[in-house]
C-alpha positions as CSV (number, residue, x, y, z in Angstrom):
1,X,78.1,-37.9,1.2
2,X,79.3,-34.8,2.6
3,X,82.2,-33.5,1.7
4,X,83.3,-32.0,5.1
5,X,87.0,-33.2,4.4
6,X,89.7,-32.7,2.0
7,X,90.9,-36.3,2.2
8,X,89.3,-38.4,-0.5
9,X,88.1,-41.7,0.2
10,X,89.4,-43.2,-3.6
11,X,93.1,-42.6,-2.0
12,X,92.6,-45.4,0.7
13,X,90.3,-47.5,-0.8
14,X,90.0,-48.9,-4.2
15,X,86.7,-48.1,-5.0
16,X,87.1,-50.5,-8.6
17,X,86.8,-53.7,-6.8
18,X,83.4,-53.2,-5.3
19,X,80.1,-54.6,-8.0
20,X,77.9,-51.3,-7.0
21,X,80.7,-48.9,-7.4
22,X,81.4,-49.9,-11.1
23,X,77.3,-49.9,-11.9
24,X,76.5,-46.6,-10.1
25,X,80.0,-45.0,-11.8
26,X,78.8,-45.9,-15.2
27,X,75.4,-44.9,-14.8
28,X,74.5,-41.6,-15.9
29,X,70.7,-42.1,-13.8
30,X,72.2,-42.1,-10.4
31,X,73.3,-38.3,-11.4
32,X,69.9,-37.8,-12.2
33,X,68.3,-39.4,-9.0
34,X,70.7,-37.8,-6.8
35,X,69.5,-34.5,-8.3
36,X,66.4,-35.0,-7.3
37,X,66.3,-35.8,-3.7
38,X,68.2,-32.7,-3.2
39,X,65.6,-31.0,-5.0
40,X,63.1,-32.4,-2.7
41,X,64.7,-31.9,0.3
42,X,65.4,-27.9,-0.8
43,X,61.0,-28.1,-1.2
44,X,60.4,-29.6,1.8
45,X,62.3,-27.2,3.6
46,X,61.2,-24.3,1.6
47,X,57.5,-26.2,2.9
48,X,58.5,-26.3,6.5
49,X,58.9,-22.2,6.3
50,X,55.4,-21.9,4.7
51,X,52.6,-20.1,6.4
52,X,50.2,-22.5,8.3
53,X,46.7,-21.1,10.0
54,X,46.3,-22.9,13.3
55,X,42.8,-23.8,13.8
56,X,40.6,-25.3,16.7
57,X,38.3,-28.3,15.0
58,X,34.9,-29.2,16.0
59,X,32.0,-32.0,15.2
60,X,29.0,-31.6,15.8
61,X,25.1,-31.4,14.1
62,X,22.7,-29.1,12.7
63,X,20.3,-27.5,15.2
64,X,18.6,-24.1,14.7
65,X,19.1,-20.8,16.6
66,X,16.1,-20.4,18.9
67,X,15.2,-23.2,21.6
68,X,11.4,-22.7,20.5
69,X,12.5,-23.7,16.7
70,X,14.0,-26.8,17.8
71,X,11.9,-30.8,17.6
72,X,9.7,-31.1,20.2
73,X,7.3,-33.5,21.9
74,X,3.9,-32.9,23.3
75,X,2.5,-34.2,26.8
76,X,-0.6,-34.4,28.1
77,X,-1.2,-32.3,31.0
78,X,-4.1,-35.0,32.1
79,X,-4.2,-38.7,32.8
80,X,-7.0,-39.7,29.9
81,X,-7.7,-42.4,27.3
82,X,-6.9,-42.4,23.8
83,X,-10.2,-41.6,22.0
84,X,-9.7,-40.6,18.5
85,X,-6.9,-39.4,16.2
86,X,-6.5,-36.2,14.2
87,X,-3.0,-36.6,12.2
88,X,-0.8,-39.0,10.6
89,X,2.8,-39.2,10.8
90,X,3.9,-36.1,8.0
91,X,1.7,-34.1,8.2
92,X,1.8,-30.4,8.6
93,X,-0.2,-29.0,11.1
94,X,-1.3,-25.4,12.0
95,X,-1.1,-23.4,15.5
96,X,-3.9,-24.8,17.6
97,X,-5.1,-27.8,14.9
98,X,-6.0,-30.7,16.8
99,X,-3.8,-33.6,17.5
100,X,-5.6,-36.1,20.2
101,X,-9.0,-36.1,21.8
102,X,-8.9,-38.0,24.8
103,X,-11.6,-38.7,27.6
104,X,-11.3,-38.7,31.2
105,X,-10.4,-42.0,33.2
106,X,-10.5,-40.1,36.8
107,X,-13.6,-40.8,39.1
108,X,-13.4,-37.7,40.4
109,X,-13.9,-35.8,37.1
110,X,-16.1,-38.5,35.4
111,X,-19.6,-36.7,35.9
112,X,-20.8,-35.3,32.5
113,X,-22.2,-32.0,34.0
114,X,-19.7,-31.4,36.6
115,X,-18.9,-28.1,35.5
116,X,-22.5,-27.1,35.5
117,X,-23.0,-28.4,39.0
118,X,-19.8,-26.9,40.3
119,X,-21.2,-23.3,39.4
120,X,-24.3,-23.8,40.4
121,X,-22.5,-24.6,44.2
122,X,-21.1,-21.3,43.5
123,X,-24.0,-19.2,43.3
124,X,-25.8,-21.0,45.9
125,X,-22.8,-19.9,48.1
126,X,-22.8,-16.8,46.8
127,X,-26.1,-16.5,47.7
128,X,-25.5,-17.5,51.4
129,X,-22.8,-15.1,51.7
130,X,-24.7,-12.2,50.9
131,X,-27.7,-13.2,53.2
132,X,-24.7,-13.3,55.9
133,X,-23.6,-10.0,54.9
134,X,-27.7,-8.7,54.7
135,X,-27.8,-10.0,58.6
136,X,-24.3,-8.1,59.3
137,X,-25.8,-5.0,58.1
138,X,-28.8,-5.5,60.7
139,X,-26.8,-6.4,63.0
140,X,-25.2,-3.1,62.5
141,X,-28.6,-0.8,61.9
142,X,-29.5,-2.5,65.3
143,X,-26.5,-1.3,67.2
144,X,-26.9,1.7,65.9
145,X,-30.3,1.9,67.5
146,X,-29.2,0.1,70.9
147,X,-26.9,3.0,71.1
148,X,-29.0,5.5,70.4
149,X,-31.9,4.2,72.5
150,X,-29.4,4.1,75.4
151,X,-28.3,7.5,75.2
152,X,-31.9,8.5,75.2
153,X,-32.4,6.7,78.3
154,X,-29.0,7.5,80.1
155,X,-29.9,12.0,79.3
156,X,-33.6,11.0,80.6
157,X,-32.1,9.1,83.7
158,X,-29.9,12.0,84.0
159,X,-32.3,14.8,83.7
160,X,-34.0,12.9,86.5
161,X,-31.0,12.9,88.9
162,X,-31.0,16.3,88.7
163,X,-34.7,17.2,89.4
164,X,-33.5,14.7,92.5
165,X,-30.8,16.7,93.4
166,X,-33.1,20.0,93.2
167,X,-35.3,17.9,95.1
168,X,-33.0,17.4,98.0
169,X,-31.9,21.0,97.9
170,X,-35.6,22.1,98.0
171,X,-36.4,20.1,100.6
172,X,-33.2,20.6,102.9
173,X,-34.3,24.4,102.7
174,X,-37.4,23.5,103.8
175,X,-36.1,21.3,106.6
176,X,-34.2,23.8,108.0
177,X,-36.7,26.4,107.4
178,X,-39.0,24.1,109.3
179,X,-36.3,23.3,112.2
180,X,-36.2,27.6,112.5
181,X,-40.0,27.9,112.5
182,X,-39.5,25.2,115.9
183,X,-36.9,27.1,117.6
184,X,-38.4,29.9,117.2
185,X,-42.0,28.1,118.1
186,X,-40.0,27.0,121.3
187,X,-39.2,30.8,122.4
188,X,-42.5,32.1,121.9
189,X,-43.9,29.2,124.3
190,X,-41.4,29.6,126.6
191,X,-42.1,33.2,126.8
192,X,-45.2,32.8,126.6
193,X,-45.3,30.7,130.3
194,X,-43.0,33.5,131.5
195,X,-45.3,35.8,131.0
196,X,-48.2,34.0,132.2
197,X,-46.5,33.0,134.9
198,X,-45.9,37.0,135.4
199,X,-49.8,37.2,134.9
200,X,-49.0,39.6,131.9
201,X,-50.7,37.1,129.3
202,X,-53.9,34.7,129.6
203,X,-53.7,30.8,129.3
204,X,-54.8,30.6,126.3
205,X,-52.2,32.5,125.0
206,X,-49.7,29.8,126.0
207,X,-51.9,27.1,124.5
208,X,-52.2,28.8,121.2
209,X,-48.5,29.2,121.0
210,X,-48.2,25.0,122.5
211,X,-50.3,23.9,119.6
212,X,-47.9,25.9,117.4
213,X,-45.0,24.2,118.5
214,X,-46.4,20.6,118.2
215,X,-47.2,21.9,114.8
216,X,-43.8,23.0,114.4
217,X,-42.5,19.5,116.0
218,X,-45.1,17.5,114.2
219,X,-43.7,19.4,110.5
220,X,-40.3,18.9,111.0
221,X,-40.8,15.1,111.1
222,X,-43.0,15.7,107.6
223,X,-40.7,17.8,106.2
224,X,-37.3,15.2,107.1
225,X,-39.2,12.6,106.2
226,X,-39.3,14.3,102.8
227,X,-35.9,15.4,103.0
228,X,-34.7,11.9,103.5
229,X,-36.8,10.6,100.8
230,X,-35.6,13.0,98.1
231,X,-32.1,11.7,98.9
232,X,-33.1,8.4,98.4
233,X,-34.5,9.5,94.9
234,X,-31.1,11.2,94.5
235,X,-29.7,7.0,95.3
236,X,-32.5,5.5,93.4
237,X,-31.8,8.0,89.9
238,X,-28.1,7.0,90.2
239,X,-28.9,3.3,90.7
240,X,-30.8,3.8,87.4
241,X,-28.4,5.1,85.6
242,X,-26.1,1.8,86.5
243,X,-29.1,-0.4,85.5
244,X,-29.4,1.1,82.1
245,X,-25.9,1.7,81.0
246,X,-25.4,-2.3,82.1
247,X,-28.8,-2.7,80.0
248,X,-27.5,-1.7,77.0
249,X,-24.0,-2.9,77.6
250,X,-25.5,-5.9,77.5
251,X,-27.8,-5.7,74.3
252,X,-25.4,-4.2,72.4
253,X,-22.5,-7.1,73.2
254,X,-24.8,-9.4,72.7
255,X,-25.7,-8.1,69.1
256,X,-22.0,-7.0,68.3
257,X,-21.4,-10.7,69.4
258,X,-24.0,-11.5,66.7
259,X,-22.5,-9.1,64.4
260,X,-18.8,-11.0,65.0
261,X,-20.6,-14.8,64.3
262,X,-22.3,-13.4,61.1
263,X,-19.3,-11.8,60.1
264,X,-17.0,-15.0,60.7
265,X,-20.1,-17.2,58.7
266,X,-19.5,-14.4,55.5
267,X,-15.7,-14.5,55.5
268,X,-16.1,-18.5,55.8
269,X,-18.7,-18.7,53.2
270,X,-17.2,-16.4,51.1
271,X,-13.6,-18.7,51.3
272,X,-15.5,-21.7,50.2
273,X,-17.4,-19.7,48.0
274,X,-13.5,-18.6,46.3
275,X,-12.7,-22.3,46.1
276,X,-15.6,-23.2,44.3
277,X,-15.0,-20.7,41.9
278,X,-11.5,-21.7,41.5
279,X,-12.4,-25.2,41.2
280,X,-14.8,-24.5,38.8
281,X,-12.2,-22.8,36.7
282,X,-10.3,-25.8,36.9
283,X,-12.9,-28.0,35.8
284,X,-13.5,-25.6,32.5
285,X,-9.9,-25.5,31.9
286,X,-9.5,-29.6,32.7
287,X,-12.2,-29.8,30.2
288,X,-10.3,-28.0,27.4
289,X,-7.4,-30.3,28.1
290,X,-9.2,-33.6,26.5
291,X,-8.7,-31.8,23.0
292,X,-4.2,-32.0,22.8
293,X,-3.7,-28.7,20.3
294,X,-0.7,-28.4,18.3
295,X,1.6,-25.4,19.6
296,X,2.9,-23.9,16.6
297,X,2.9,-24.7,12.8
298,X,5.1,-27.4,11.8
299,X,5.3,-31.1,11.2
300,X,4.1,-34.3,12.6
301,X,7.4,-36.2,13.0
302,X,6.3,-39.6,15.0
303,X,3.3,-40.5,17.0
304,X,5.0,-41.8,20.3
305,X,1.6,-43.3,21.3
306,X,-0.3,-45.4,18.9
307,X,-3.9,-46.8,19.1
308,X,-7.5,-46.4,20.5
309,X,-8.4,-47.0,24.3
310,X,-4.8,-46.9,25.7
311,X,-4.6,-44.9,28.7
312,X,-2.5,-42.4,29.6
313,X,-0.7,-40.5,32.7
314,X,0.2,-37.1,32.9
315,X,3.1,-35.8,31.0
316,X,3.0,-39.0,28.6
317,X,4.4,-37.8,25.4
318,X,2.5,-38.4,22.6
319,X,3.8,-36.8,19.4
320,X,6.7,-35.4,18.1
321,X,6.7,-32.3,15.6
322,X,9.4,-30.2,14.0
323,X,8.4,-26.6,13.4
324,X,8.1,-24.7,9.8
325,X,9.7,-22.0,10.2
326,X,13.6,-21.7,11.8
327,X,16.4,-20.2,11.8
328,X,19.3,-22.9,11.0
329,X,22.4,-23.1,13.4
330,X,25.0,-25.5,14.1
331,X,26.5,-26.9,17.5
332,X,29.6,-28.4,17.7
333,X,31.8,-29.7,20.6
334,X,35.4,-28.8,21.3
335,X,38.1,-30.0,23.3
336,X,38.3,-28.6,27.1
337,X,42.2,-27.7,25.8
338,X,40.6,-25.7,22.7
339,X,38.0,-23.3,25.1
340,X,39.9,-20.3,26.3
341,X,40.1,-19.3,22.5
342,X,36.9,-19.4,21.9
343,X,35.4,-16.0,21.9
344,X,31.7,-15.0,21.2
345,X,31.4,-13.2,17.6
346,X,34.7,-14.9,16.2
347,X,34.3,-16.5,12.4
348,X,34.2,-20.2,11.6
349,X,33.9,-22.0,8.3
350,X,31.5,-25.4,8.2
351,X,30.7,-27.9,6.3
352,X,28.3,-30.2,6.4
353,X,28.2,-34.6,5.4
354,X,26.9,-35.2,2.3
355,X,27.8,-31.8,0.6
356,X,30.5,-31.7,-2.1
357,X,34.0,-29.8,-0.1
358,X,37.5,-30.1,-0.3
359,X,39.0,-29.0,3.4
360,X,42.5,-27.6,4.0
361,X,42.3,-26.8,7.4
362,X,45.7,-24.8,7.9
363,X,45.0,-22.9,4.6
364,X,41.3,-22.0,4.6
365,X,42.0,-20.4,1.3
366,X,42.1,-23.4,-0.7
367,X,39.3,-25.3,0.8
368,X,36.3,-25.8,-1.3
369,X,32.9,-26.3,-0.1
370,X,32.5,-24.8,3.2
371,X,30.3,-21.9,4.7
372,X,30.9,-19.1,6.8
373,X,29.3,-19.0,10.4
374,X,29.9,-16.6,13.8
375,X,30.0,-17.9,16.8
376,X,27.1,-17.0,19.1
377,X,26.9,-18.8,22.1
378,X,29.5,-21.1,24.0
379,X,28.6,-23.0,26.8
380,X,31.0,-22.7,30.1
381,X,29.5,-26.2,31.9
382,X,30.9,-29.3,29.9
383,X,28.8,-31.8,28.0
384,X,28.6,-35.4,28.9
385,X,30.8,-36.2,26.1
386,X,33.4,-34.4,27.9
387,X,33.2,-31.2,25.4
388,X,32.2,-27.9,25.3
389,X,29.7,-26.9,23.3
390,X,29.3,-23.9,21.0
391,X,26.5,-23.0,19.0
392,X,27.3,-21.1,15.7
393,X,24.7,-19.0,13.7
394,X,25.6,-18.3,9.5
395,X,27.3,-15.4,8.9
396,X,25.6,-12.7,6.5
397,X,28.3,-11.6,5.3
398,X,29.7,-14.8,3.7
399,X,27.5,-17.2,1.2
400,X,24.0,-18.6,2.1
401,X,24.4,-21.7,3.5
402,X,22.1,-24.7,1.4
403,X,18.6,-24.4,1.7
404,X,18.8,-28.6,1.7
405,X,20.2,-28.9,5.1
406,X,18.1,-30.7,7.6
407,X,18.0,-30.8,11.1
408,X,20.3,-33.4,12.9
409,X,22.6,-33.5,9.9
410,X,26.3,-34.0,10.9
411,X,28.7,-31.3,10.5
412,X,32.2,-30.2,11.0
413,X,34.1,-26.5,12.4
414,X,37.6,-25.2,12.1
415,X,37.6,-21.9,14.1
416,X,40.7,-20.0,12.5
417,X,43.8,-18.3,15.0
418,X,47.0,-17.3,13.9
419,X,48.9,-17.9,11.3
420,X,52.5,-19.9,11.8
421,X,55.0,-21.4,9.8
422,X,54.7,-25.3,9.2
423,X,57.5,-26.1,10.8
424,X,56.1,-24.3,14.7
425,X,53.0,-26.4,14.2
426,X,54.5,-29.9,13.3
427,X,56.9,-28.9,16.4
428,X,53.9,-28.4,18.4
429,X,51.6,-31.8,18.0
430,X,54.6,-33.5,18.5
431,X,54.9,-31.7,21.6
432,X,51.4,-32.1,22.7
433,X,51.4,-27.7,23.0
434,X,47.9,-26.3,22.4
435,X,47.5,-23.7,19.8
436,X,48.5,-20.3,21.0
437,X,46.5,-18.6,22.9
438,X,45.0,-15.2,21.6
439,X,42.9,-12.2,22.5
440,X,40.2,-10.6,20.0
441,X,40.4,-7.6,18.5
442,X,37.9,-5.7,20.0
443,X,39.4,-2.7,19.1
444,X,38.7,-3.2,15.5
445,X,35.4,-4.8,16.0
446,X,34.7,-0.9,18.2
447,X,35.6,1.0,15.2
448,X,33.5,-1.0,12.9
């Protein structure tokens, strides 16, 4: 009892009537056991005061570090039938060993020499579209020619509508040389009457000079005739000129127009002939396909498939392997409540079932069997458990965690934050609180 008064109970009771009063009085161990609880009760509040590491537990498994180092399955790319077997279930296998041979259960790829036949469509192809680019080139040497056969023809027609034009020059000199020679025919006759009229020249004076003017009148017909006939050459050489630029307008669109159809026929033969290339490709590469290759070295874990003659679709798995060589990692899942103090490159200490430890999770200290890892990657979309996972790599620094470990093994994280007293973390899982939240020291980590 406490003695918060100076009234004493023994002066308004008699304490000598009561059974447990007289045994507890005469007993010298009730001294002795009273001592003791208050010298537990001093401990467990010298305990309460006692440094305590608040922490942020995780379970999780053992993985490795690098997707590519993880178990794996292998698909078939192809539908196919199961034909023969290369493994067992165990063994180790190199890059590129075979696994499966399977054959091909598609009637479109069922013809033994399809391959063969395939390129021989492509050279035969080939072949055409080079005879349609031979007849392009023709084509073009042919043009070529049209072109310069019509400007042959077109100076030639035009060297002749100038010799027209000189024609009609020459002979409109003429004409009116000609229509001068008649006038001047016409005065000499006239005078000619006058002065036989006069009786100053004979008669046949004046019929000399009227059989020169009905030669005069008889050669200006001739020579308008001609006159009007060179123009018409002048009409005829331009007409020609018309006819033989529409000539050759014509042969060459027609042969350009050939030149278009063989050119359309090469870039159409020359499309098929890119598809028959690429299915040929296809067909070599479908044909490397029936033989399923291991992708890396490892082990053959389980067959997935089992038997001869079983078919197949595409993407089937068919074994699973688990590779030599990885890196080891663990990935463990936290609460949502326990993610904002999660950093990247923050220590963790693991253990893992099976292996000998002795955990104190508020004093890491005095744990016993567990390993030092870093935190290397924390996902920020939650798992379907309703966690957040975070993937934690060994740390160099600390001891090398057992070479024993196998993948898949179960495991179990305490990420360490700040140090309390005992008494502030009872307070708080009572209360529900999360641990408090902290920053890194980056700072630190800078220097370093």
């Amino acid at each position: 009892m406490l003695n918060i008064t100076n009234n004493k109970i023994e002066k308004w009771v008699d304490l000598t009537k009561y059974k447990s009063t007289k045994i507890l009085i005469d007993n010298k161990s009730y001294r002795l056991v009273k001592k003791t609880i208050w010298a537990f009760i001093c401990l467990f509040l010298v305990f309460l005061f006692l440094p305590w590491t608040q922490n942020v537990t995780g379970a999780g498994s053992v993985t490795t570090l690098k997707p590519n180092q993880r178990p794996q399955t292998i698909q078939t790319a192809i539908a196919g039938r199961i034909e023969k077997w290369y493994v067992n279930e165990g063994d180790y296998i190199k890059k590129g060993d075979t696994i499966l041979f399977i054959s091909e259960i598609k009637e479109d790829y069922l013809d033994p020499n399809l391959v063969e036949n395939t390129g021989k469509q492509v050279i035969a192809k080939e072949s055409s579209a080079n005879s349609y680019a031979s007849k392009v080139e023709a084509l073009k040497n042919q043009i070529g020619a049209i072109e310069n056969e019509r400007n042959l023809k077109f100076k030639q027609a035009q060297n002749k509508l100038k010799q027209a034009y000189l024609k009609v020059e020459s002979d409109s000199i003429d004409f009116e040389a000609v229509k001068t020679q008649l006038s001047v025919s016409k005065t000499q006759y006239n005078r000619s009457i006058n002065l036989n009229n006069e009786g100053l020249k004979p008669l046949s004076d004046v019929e000399e000079k009227k059989i020169k003017l009905q030669n005069s009148e008889a050669k200006i017909i001739t020579q308008e005739n001609k006159y009007l006939a060179s123009q018409n050459e002048v009409l005829n050489s331009k007409m020609e000129l018309n006819r033989i630029l529409a000539e050759y307008l014509e042969k060459s669109s027609k042969a350009e127009s050939d030149k278009q159809t063989a050119l359309s026929s090469q870039y159409e033969t020359e499309v098929q002939v890119n598809k028959l290339k690429n299915q040929y490709t296809n067909y070599q590469i479908r044909n490397g396909m029936y033989y399923i290759l291991a992708p890396q070295n490892g082990y053959i874990n389980r067959a997935l498939q089992s038997g001869l003659g079983e078919t197949l679709k595409e993407g089937t798995p068919v074994v699973s392997i688990m590779p030599a060589n990885f890196d080891i990692a663990v990935e463990t899942y936290i609460n949502p409540v326990d993610f904002p103090l999660i950093h990247k490159g923050e220590k963790v200490r693991v253990w893992f079932d099976g292996w000998p430890s002795i955990v104190f999770s508020g004093w890491p200290g005095a744990s016993y069997g567990t390993f030092g890892g870093k935190i290397v990657a924390k996902e920020n979309f939650i798992s379907e458990n309703g966690k957040y996972r975070v993937l934690i790599a060994p740390d160099e620094s600390d001891k090398v965690w057992p070479k024993e470990l196998s993948i898949g093994a179960g495991t179990q994280t305490i990420a360490l934050l700040e140090n309390v007293s005992i008494w502030f973390e009872i307070w708080r899982n009572l209360n529900g609180f999360p641990p408090n939240y902290y920053k890194p020291n980056t700072k630190a980590k800078n220097k370093l």
